[in-house]
C-alpha positions in Angstrom: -27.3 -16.3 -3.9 -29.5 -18.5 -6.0 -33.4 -19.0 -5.1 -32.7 -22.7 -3.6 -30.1 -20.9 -1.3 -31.9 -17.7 -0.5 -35.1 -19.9 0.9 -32.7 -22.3 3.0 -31.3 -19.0 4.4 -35.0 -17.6 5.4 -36.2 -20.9 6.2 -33.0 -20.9 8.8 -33.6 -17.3 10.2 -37.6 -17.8 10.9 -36.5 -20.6 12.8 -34.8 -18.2 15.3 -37.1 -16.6 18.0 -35.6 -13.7 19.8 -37.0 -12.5 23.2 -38.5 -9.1 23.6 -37.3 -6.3 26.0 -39.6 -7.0 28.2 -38.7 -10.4 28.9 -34.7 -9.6 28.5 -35.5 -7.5 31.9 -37.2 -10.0 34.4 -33.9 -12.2 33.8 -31.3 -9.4 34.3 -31.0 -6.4 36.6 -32.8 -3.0 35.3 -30.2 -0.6 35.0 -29.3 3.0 33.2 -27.9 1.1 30.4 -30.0 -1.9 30.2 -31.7 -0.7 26.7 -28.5 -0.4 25.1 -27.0 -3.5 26.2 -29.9 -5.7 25.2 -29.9 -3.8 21.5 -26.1 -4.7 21.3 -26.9 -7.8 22.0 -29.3 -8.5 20.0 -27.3 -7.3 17.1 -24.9 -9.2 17.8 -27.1 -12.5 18.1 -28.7 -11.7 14.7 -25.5 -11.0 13.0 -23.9 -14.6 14.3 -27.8 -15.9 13.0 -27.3 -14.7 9.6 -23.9 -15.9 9.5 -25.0 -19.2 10.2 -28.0 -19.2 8.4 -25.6 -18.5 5.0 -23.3 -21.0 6.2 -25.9 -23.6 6.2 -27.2 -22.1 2.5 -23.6 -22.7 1.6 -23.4 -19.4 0.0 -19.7 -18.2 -0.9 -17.6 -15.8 1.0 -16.9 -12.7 -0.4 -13.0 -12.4 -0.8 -12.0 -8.3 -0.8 -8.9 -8.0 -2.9 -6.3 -6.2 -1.7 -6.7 -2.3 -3.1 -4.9 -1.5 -6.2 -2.7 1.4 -6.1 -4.6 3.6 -7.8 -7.0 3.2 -5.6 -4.5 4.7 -2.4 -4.8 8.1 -2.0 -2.4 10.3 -3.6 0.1 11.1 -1.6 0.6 7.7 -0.9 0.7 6.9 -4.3 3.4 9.5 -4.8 6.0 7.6 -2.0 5.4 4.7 -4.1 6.8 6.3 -7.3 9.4 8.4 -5.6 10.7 5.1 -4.4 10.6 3.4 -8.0 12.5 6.6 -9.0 15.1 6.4 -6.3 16.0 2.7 -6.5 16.4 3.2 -10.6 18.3 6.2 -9.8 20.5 4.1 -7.6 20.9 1.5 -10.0 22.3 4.1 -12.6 24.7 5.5 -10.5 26.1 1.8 -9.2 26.4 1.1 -12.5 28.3 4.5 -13.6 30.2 4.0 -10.3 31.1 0.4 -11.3 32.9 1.8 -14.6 35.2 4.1 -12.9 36.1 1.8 -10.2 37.1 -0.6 -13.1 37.6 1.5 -15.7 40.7 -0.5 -17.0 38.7 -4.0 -16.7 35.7 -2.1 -18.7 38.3 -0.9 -21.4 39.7 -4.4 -21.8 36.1 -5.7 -22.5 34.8 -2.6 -24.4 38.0 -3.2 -27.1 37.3 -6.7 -27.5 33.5 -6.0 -28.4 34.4 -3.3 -30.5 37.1 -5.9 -32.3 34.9 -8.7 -32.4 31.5 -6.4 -32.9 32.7 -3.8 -34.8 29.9 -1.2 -32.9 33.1 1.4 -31.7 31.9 2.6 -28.4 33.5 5.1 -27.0 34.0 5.0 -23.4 33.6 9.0 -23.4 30.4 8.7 -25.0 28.5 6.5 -22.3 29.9 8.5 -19.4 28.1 11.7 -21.7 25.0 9.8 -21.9 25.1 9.3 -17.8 25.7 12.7 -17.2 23.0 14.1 -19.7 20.3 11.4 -17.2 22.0 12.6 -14.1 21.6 16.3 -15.6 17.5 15.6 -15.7 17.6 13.6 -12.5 19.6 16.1 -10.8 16.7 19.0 -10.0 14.1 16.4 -8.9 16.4 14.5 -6.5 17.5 17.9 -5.3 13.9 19.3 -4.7 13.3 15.6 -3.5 15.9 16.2 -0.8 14.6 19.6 0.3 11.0 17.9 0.9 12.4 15.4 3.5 14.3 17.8 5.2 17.8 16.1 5.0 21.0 18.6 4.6 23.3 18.2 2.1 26.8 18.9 3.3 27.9 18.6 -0.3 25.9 20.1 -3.1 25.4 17.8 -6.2 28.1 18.4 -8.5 26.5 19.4 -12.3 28.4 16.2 -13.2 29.1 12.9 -12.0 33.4 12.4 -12.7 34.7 11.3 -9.3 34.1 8.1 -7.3 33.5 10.5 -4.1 30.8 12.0 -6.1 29.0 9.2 -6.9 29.3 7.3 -3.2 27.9 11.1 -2.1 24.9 11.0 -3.9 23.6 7.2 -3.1 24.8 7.4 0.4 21.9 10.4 0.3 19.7 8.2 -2.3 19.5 5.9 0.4 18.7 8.1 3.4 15.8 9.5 1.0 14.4 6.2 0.6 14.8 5.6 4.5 13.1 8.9 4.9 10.4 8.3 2.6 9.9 4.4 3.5 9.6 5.6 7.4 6.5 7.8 6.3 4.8 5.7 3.6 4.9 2.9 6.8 2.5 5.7 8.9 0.9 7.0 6.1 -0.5 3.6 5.1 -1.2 2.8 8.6 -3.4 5.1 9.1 -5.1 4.9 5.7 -6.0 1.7 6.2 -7.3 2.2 10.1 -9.5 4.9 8.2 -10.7 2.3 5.7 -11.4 -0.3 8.5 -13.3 2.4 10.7 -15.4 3.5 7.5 -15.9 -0.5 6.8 -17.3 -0.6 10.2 -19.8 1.9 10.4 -21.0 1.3 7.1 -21.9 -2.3 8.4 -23.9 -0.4 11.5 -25.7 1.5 9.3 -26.6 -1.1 6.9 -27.5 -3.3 10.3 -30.2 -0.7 11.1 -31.4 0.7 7.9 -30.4 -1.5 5.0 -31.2 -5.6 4.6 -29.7 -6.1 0.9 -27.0 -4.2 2.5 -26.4 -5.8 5.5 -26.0 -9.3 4.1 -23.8 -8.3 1.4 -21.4 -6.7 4.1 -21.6 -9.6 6.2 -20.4 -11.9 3.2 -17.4 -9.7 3.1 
């Protein structure tokens, strides 16, 4: 807020008069609670004031960007990566599970690269290279499973050489992410209740207690 704005916006709020207590009662019915409703309301008057009073100071609205995720606890920023880890996982094994299903089509194609591109790769040697990242994925995905409570009713084989195997383990890939989707959903609901609560009473407080405060909260 520039100087020209900040004295349209106190210009605009000494224009306001607000009656006192005393007057708020002859015009309503003395009750238990008639202190705290005029204070709420009068809150609630000044609040719309203000917000009128920048509107007319054509000040700009703060726009809060939605939080990074570093910035989300860290459980929650665990799901996240766990399911990054599980749909590259997946990937892998579609891919691996692609190769055997075809295996004669990927034979056909490897031979003509190898004619044409003279780089000689051995089908033997990429199925080695999946099993030595299934080897490392293998313990995490494992303790993974254990975490989310889901039984396996087949262990994971120390490698990956059957079709069977393979459907096995991203049949349970994908109840992990169901699993862990499910909870993020919850956990990130209630997170962000917490943040709106917090956000809330901090606006209150800076209501009663701090000016610079309160109109920077009200911009947001």
């Amino acid at each position: 807020m520039d100087p020209e704005q900040w004295n349209i916006f106190q210009r605009e709020i000494n224009n306001h008069k607000y009656t006192t207590f005393e007057v708020y009662l002859k015009d309503s019915i003395e009750n238990e609670n008639a202190r705290q409703e005029f204070i709420n309301g009068r809150m609630n008057e000044i609040i719309q004031d203000i917000k009128f009073a920048l509107n007319v100071a054509n000040t700009k609205k703060y726009t809060r960007n939605v939080p990074k995720r570093n910035n989300l606890p860290l459980h929650i920023r665990q799901q996240f990566n766990q399911l990054y880890q599980l749909a590259s996982l997946k990937r892998y094994l579609k891919d691996h599970d692609s190769i055997l299903k075809n295996k004669n089509e990927f034979l056909d194609v490897n031979n003509t690269l190898n004619q044409t591109e003279k780089d000689y790769v051995d089908l033997k040697d990429i199925l080695v290279a999946f099993n030595k990242h299934w080897k490392c994925k293998r313990k995490w995905l494992t303790k993974l499973v254990g975490s989310q409570r889901i039984v396996l009713i087949h262990p994971f084989p120390l490698l990956l050489e059957t079709e069977t195997e393979l459907d096995r383990i991203i049949t349970v890939i994908i109840q992990l992410e169901q699993a862990i989707n499910k909870q993020l959903h919850l956990d990130r609901s209630t997170w962000d209740t917490e943040q709106i609560t917090k956000f809330i009473n901090r606006q209150d407080d800076d209501i009663k207690n701090n000016n610079k405060r309160m109109l920077n909260s009200i911009l947001e």
